[in-house]
DRENTORKOL-3810 file (N, C-alpha, C; in nm, 4 decimals):
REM DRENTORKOL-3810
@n.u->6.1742; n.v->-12.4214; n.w->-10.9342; ca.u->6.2696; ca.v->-12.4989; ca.w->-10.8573; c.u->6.3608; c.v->-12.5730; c.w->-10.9545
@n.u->6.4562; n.v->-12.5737; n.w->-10.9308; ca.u->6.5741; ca.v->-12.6465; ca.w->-11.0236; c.u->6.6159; c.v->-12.7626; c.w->-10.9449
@n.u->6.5991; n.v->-12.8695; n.w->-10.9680; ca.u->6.6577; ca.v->-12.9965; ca.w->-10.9159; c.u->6.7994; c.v->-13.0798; c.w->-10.9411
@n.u->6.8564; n.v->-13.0534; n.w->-10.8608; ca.u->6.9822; ca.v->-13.0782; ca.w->-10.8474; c.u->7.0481; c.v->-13.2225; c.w->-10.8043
@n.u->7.1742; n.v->-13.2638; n.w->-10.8119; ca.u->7.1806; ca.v->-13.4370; ca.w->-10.7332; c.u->7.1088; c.v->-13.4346; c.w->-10.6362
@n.u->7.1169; n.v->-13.3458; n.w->-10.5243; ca.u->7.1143; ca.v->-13.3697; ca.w->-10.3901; c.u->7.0508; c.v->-13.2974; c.w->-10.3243
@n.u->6.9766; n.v->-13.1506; n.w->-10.3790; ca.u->6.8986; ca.v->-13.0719; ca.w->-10.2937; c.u->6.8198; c.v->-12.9672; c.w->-10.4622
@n.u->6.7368; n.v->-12.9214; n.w->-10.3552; ca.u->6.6732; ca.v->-12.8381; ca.w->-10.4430; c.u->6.7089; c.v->-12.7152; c.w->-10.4402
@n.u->6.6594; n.v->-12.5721; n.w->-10.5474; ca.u->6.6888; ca.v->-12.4573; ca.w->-10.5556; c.u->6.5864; c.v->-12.4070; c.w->-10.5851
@n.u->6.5331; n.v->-12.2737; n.w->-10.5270; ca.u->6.4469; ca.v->-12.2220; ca.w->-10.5481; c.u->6.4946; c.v->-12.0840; c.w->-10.6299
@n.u->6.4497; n.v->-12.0251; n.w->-10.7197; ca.u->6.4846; ca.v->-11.8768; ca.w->-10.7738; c.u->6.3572; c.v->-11.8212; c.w->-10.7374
@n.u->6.3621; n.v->-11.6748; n.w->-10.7095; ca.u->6.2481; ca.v->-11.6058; ca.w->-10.7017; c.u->6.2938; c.v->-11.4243; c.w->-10.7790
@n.u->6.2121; n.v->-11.4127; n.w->-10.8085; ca.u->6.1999; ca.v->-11.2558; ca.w->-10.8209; c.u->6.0885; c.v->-11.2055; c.w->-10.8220
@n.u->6.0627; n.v->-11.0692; n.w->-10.7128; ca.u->5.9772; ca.v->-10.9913; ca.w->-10.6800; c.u->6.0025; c.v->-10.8445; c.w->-10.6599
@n.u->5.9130; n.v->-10.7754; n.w->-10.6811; ca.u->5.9218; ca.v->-10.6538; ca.w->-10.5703; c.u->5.9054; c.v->-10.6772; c.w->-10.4317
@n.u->5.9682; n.v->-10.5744; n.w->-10.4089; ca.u->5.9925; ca.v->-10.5809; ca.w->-10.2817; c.u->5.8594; c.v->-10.5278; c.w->-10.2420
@n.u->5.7564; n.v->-10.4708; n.w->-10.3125; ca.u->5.6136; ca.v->-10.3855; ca.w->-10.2623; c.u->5.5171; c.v->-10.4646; c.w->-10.2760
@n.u->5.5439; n.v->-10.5719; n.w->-10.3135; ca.u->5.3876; ca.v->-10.6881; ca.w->-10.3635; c.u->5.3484; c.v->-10.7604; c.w->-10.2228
@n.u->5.2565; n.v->-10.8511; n.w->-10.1748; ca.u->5.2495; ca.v->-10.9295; ca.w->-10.0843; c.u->5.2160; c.v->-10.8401; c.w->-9.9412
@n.u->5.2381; n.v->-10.9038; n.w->-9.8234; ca.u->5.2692; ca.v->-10.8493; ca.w->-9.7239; c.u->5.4172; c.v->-10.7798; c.w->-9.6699
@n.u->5.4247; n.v->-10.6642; n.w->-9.7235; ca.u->5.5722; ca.v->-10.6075; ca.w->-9.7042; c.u->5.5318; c.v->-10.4651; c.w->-9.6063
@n.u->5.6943; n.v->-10.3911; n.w->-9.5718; ca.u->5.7213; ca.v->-10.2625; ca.w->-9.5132; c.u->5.7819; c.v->-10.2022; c.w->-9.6086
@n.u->5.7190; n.v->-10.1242; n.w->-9.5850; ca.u->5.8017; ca.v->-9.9671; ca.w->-9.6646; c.u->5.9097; c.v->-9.9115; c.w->-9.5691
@n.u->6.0315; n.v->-9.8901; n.w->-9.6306; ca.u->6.1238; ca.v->-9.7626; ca.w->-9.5542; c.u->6.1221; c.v->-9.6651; c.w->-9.6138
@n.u->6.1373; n.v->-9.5673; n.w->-9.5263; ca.u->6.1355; ca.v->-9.3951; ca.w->-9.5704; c.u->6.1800; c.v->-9.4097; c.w->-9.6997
@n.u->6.2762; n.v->-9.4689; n.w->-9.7412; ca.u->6.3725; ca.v->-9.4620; ca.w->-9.8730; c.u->6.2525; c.v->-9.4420; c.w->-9.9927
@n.u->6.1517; n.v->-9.5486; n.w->-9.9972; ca.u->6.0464; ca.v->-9.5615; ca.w->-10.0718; c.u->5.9939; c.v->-9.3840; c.w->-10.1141
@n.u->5.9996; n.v->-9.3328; n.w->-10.0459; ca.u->5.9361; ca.v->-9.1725; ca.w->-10.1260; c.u->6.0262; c.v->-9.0760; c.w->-10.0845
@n.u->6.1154; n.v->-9.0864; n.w->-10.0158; ca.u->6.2210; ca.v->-9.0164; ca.w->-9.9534; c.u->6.3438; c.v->-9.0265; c.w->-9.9715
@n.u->6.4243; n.v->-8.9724; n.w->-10.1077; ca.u->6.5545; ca.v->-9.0324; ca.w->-10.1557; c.u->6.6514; c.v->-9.0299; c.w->-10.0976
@n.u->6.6792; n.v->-8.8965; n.w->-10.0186; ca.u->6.7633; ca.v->-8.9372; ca.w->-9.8709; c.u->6.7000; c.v->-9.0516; c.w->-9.8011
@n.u->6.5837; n.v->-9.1038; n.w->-9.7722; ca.u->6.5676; ca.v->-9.1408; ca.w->-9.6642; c.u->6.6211; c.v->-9.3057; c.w->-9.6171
@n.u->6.6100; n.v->-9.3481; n.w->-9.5045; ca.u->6.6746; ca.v->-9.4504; ca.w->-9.4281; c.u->6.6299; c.v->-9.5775; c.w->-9.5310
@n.u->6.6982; n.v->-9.6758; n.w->-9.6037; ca.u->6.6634; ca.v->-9.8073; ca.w->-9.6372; c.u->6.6384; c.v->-9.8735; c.w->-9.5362
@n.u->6.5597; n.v->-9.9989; n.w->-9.5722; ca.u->6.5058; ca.v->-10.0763; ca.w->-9.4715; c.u->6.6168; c.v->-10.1894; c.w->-9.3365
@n.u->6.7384; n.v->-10.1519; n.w->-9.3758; ca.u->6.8089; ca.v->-10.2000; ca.w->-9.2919; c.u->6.8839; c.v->-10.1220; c.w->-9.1829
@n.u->6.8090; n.v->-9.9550; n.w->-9.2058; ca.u->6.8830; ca.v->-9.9362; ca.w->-9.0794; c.u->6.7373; c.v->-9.8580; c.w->-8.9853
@n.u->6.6368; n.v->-9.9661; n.w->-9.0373; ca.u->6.5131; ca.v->-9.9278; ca.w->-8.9358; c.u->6.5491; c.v->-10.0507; c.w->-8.7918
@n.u->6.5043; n.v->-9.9540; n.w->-8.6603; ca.u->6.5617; ca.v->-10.0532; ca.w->-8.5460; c.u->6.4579; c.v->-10.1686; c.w->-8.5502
@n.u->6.4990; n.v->-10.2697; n.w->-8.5339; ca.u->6.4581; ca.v->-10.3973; ca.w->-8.5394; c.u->6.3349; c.v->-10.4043; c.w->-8.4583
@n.u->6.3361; n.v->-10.3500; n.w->-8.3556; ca.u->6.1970; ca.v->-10.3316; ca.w->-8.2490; c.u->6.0776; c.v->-10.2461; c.w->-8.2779
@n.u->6.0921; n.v->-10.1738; n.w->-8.3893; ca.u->5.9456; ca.v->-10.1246; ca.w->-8.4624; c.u->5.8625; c.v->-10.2823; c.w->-8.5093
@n.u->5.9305; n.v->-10.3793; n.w->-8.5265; ca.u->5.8769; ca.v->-10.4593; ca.w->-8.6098; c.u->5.8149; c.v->-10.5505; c.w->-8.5046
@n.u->5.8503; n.v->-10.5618; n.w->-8.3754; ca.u->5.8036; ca.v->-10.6656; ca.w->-8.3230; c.u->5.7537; c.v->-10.6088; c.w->-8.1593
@n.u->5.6318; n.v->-10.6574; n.w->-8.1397; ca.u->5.6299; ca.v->-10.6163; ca.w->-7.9714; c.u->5.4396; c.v->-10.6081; c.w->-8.0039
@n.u->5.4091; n.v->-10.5421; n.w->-7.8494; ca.u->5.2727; ca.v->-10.5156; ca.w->-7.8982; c.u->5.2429; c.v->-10.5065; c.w->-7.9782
@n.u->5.0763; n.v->-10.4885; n.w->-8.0553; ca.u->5.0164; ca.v->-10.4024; ca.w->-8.1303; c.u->4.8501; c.v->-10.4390; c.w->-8.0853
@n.u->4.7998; n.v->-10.3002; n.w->-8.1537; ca.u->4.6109; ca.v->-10.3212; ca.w->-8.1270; c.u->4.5828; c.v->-10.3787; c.w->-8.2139
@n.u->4.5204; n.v->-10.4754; n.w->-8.2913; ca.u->4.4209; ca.v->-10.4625; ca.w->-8.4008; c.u->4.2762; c.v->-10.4367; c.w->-8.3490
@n.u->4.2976; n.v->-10.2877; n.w->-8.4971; ca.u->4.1204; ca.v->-10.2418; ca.w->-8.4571; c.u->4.0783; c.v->-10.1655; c.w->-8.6130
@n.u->3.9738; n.v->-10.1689; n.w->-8.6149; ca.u->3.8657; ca.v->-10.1093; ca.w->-8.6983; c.u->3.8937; c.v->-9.9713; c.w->-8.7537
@n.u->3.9427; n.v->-9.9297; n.w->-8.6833; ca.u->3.9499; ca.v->-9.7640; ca.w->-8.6649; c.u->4.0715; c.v->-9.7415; c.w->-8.5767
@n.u->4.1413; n.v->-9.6040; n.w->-8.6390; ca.u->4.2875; ca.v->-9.5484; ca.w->-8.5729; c.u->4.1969; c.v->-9.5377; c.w->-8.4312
@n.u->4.3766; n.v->-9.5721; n.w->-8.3964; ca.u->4.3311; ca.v->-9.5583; ca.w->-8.2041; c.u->4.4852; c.v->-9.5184; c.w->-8.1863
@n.u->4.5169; n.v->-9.4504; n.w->-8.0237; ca.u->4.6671; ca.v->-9.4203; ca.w->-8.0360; c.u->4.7392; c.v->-9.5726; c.w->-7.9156
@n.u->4.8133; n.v->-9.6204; n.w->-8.0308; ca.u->4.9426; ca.v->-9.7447; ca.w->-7.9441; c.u->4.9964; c.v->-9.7168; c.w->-8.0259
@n.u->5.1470; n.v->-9.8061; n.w->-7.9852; ca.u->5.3026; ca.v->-9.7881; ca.w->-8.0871; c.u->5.2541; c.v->-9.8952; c.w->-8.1697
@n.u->5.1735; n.v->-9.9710; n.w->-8.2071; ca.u->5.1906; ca.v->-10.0388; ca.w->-8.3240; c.u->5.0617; c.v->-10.0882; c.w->-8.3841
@n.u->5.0046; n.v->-10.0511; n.w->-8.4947; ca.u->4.8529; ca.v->-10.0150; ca.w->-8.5086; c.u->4.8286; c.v->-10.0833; c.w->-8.6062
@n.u->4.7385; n.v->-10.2294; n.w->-8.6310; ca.u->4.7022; ca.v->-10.2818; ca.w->-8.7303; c.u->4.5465; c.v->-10.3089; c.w->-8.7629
@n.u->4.5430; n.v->-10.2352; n.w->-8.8929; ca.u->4.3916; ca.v->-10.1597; ca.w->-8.9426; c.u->4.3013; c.v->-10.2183; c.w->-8.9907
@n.u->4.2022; n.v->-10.3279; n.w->-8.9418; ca.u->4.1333; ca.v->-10.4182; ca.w->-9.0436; c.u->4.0286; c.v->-10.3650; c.w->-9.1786
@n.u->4.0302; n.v->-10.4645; n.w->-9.2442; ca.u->3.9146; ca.v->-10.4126; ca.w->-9.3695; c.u->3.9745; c.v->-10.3070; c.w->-9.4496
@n.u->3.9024; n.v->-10.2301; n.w->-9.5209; ca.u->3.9574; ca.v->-10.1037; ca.w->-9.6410; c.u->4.0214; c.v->-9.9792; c.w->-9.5742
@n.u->4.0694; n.v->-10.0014; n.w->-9.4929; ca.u->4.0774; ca.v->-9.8831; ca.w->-9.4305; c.u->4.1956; c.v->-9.7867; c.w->-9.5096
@n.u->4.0772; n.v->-9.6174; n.w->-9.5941; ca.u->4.2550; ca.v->-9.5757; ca.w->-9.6010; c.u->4.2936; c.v->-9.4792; c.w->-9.5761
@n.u->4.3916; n.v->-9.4462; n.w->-9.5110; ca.u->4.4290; ca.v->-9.3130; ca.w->-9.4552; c.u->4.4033; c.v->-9.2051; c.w->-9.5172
@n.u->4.4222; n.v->-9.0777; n.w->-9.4429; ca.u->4.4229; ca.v->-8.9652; ca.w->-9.4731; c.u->4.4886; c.v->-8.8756; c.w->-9.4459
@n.u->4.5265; n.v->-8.7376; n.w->-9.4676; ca.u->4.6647; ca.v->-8.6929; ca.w->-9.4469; c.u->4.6051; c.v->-8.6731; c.w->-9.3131
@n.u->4.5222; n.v->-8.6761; n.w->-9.2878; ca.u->4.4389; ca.v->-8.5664; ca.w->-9.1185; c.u->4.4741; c.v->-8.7352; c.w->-9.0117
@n.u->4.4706; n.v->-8.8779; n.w->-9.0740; ca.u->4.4745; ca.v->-8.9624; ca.w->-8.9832; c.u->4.6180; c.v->-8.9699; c.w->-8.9725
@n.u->4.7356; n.v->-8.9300; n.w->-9.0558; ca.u->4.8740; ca.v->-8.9962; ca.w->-9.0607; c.u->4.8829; c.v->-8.8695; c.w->-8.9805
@n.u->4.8647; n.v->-8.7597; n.w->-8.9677; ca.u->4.8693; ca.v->-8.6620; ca.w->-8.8463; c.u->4.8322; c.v->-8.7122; c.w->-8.7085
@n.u->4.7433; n.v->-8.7637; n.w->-8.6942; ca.u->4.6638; ca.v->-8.7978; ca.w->-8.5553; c.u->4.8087; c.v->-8.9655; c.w->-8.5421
@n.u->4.8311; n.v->-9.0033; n.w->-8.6275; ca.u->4.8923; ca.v->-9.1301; ca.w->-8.5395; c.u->5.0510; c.v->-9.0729; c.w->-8.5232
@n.u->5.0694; n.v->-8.9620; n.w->-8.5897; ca.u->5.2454; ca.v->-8.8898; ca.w->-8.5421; c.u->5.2230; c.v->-8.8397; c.w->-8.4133
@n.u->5.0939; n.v->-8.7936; n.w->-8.3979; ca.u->5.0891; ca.v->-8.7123; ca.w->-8.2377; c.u->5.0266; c.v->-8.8214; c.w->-8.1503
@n.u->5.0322; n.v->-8.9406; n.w->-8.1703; ca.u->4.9527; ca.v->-9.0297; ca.w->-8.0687; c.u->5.0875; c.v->-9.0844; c.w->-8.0658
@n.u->5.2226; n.v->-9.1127; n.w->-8.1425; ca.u->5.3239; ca.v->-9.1656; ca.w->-8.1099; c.u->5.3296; c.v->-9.3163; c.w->-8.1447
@n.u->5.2660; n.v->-9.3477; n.w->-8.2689; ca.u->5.2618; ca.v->-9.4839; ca.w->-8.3388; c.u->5.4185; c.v->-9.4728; c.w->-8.4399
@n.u->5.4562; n.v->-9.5872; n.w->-8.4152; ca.u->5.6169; ca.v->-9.6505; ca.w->-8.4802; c.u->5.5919; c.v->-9.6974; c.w->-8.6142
@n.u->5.4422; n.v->-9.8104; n.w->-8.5654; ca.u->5.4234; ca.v->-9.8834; ca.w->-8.6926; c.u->5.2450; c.v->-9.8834; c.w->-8.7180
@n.u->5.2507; n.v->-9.8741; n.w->-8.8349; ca.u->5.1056; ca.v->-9.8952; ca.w->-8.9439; c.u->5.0928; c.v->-9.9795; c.w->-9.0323
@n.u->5.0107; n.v->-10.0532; n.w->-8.9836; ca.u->4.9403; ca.v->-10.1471; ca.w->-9.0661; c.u->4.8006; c.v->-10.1732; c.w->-9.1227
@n.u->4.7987; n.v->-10.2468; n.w->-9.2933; ca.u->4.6616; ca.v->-10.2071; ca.w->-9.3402; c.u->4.6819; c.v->-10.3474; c.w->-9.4395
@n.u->4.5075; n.v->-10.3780; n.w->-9.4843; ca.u->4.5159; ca.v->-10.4960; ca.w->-9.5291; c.u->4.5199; c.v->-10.4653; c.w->-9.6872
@n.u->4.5246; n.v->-10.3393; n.w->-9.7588; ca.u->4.5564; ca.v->-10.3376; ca.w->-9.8527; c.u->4.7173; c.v->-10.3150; c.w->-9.8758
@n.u->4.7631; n.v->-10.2581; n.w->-10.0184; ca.u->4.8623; ca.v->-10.2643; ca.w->-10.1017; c.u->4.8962; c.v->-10.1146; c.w->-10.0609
@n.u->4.8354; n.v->-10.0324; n.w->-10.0339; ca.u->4.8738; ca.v->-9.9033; ca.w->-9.9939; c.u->4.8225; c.v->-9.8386; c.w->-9.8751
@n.u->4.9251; n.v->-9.7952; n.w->-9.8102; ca.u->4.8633; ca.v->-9.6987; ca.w->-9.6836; c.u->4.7368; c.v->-9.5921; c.w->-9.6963
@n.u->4.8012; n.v->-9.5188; n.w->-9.7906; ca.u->4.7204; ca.v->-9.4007; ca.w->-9.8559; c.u->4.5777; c.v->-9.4327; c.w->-9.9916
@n.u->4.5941; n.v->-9.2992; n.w->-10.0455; ca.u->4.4819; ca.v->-9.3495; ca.w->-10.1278; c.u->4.5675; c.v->-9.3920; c.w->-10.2377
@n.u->4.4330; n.v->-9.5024; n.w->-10.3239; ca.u->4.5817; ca.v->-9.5467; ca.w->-10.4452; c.u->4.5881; c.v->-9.4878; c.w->-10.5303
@n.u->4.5252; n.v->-9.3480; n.w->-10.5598; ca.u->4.5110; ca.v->-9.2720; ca.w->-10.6885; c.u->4.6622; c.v->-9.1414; c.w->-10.6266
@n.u->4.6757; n.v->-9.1535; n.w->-10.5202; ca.u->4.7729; ca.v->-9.0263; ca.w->-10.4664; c.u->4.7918; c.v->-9.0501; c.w->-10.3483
@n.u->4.9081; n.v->-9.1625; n.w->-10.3663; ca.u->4.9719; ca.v->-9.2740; ca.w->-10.1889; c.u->5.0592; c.v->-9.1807; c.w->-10.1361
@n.u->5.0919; n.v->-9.0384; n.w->-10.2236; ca.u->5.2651; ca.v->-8.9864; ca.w->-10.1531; c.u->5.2219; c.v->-8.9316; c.w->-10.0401
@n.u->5.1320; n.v->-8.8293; n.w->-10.0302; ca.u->5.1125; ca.v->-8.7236; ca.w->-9.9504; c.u->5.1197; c.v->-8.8061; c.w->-9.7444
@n.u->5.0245; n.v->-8.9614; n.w->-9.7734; ca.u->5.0142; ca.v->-8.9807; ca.w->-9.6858; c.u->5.1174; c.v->-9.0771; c.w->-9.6313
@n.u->5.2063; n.v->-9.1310; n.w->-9.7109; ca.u->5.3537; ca.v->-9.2110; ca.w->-9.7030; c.u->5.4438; c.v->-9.0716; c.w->-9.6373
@n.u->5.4450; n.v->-8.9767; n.w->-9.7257; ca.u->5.5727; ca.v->-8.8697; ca.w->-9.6550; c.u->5.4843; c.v->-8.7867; c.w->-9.4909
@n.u->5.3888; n.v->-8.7907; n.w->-9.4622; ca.u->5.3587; ca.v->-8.7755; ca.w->-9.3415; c.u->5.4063; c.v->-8.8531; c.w->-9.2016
@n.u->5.4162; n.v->-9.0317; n.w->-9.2947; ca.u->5.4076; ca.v->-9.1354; ca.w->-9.1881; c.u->5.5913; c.v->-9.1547; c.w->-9.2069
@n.u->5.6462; n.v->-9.1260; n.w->-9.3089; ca.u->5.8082; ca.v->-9.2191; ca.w->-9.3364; c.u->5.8853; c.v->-9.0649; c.w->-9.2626
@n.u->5.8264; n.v->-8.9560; n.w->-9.3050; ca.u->5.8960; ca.v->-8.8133; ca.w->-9.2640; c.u->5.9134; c.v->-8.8049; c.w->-9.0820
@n.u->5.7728; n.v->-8.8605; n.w->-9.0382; ca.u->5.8614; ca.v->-8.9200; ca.w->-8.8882; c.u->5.8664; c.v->-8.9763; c.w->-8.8279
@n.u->5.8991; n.v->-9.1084; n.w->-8.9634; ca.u->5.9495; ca.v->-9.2067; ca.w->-8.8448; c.u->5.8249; c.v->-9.3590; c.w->-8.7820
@n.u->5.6858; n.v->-9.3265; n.w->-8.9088; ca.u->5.6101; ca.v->-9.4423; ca.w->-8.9049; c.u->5.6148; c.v->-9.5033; c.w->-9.0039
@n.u->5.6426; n.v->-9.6448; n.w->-8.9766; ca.u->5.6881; ca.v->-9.7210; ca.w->-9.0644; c.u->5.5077; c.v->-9.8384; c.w->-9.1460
@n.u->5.4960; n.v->-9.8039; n.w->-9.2570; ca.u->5.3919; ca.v->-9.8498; ca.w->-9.2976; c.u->5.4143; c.v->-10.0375; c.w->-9.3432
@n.u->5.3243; n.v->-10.0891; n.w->-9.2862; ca.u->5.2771; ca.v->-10.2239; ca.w->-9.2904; c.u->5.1989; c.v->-10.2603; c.w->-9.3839
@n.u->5.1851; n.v->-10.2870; n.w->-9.5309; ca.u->5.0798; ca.v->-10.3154; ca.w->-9.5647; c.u->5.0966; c.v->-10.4930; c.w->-9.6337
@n.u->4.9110; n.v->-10.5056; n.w->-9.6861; ca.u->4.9169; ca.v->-10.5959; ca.w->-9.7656; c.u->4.8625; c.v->-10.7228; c.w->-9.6322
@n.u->4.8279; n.v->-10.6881; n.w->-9.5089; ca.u->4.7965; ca.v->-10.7711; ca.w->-9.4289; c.u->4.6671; c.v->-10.8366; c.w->-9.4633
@n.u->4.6282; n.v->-10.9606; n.w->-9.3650; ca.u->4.5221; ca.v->-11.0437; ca.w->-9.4128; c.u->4.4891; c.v->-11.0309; c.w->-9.2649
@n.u->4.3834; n.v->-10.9731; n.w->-9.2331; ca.u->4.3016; ca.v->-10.9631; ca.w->-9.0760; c.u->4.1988; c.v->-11.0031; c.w->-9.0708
@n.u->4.1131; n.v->-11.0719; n.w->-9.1906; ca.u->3.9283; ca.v->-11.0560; ca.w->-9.1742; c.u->3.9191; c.v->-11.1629; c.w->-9.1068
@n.u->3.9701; n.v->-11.2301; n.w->-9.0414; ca.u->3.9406; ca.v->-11.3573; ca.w->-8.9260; c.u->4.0106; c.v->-11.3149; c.w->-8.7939
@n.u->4.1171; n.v->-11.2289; n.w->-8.7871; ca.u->4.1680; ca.v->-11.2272; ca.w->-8.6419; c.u->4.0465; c.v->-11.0658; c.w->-8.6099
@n.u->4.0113; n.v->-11.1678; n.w->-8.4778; ca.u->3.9196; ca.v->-11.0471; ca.w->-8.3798; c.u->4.0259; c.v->-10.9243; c.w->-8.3639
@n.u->3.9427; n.v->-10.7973; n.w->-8.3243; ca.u->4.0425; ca.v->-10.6697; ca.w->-8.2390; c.u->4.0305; c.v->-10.6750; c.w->-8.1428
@n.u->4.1708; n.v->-10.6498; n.w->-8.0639; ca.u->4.2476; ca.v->-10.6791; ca.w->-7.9617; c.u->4.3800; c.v->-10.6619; c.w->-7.9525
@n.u->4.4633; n.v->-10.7170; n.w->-7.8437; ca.u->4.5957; ca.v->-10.6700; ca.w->-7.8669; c.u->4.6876; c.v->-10.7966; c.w->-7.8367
@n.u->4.7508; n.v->-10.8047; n.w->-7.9236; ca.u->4.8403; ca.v->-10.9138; ca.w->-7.9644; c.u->4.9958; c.v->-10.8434; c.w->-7.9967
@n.u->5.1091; n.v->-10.9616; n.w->-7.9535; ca.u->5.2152; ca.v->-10.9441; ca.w->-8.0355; c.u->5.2807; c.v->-10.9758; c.w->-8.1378
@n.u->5.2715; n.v->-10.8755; n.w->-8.2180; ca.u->5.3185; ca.v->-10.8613; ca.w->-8.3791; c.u->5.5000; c.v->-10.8797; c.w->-8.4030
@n.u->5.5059; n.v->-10.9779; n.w->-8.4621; ca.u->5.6379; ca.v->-11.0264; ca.w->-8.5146; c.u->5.6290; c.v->-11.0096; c.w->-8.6787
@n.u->5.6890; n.v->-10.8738; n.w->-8.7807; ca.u->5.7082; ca.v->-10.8574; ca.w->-8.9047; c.u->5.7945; c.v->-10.7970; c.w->-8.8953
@n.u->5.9025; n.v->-10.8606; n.w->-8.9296; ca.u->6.0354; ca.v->-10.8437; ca.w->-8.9389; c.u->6.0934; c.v->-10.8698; c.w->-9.0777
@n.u->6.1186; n.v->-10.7362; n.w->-9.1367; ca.u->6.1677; ca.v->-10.7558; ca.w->-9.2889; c.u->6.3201; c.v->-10.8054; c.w->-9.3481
@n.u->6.3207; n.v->-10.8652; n.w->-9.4453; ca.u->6.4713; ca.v->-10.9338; ca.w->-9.5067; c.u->6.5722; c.v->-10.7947; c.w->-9.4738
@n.u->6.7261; n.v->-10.8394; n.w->-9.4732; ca.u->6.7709; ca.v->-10.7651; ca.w->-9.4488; c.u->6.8448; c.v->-10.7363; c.w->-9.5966
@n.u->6.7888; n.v->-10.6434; n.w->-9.6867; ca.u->6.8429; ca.v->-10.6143; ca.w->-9.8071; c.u->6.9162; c.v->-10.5194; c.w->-9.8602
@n.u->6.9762; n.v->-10.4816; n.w->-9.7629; ca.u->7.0900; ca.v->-10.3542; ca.w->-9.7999; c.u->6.9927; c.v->-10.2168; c.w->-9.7387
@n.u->7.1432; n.v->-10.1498; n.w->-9.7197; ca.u->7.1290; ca.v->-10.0374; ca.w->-9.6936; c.u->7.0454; c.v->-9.9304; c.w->-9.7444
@n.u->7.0183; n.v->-9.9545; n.w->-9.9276; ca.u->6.9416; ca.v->-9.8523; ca.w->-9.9594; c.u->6.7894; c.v->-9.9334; c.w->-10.0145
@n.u->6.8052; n.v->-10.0117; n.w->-9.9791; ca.u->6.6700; ca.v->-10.0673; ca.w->-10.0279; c.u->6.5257; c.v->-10.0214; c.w->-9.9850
@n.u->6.4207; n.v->-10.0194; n.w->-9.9915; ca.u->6.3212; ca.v->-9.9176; ca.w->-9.9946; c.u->6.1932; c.v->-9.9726; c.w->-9.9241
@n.u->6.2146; n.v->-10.1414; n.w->-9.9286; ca.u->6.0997; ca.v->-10.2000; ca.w->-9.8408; c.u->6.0995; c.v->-10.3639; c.w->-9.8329
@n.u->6.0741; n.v->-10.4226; n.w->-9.8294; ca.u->6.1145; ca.v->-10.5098; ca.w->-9.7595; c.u->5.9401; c.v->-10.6202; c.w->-9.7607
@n.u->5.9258; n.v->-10.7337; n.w->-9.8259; ca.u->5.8434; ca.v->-10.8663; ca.w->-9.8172; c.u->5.8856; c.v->-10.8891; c.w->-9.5966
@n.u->5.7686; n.v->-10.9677; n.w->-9.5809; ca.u->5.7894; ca.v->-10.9684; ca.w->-9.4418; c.u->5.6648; c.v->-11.1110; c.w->-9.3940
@n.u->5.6918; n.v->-11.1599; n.w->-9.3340; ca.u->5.5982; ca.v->-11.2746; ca.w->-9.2703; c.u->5.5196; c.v->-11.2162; c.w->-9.2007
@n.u->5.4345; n.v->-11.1414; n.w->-9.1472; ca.u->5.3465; ca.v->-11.1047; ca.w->-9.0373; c.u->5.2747; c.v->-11.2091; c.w->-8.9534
@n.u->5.3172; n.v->-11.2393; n.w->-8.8381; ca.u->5.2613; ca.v->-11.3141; ca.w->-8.7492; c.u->5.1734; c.v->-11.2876; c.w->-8.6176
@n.u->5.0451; n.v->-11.2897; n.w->-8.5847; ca.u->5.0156; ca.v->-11.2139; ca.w->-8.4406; c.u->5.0268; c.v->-11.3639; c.w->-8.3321
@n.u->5.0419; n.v->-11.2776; n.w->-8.2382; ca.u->5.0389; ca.v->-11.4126; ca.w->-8.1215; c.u->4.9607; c.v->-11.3028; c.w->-8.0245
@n.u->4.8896; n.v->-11.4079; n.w->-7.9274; ca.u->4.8184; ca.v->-11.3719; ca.w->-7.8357; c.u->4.9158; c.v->-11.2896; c.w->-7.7039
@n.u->4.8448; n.v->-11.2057; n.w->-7.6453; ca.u->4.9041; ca.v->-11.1372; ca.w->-7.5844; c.u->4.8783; c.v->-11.1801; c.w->-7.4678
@n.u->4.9705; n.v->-11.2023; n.w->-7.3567; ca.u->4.9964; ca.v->-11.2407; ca.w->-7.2327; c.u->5.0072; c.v->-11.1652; c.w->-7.1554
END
């Protein structure tokens, strides 16, 4: 923080992949969409949190859970938008592409880096809505918030 007459300043620099962030297709897909022209409503609305893949549009995965190319298949044909996991990678971390270009190729947008080991499973609405950092940018830091579902 730099202290100034009258207000403060904060500087930061990060990746955009550390913390609780989203990936856009762009991330393994050099054509693909940066994180600002994903529609704003993947990020917010329902979601399940559960233990284990289940099929809803917005799926957040507690504990180690890590995909596989056979699960990023099962959630394209169950019609999930968004994926979420409490680690740093969707996939495995020795070889994350295979299961990133399954989920970004159509169109599921991966959540990671979440903190779940206290919220029960159930279904709540998920508000993670990423900075808006240009057009080609690749992913996006994000607040993840659940609220109880009504």
């Amino acid at each position: 923080t730099v202290a100034a007459d009258k207000y403060n300043l904060t500087n930061i620099s990060l990746c955009v992949h550390n913390g609780t962030h989203v990936d856009a297709p762009r991330h393994f897909i050099e054509s693909g969409a940066g994180i600002s022209k994903i529609p704003l409503d993947v990020f917010y609305g329902k979601c399940l949190v559960s233990d284990k893949p289940a099929p809803c549009e917005r799926l957040l995965l507690k504990g180690a859970n890590v995909l596989t190319e056979d699960d990023a298949r099962r959630l394209v044909a169950w019609g999930v938008r968004l994926i979420g996991v409490e680690s740093q990678s969707i996939g495995d971390a020795d070889a994350p592409m295979a299961v990133h270009l399954i989920l970004l190729e159509t169109g599921i947008i991966p959540l990671e880096g979440l903190r779940l080991a206290d919220v029960p499973c159930g279904e709540y609405i998920l508000s993670a809505f990423p900075l808006n950092l240009g057009k080609d940018c690749d992913g996006s830091p994000v607040r993840a918030v659940l609220m109880t579902a009504s």
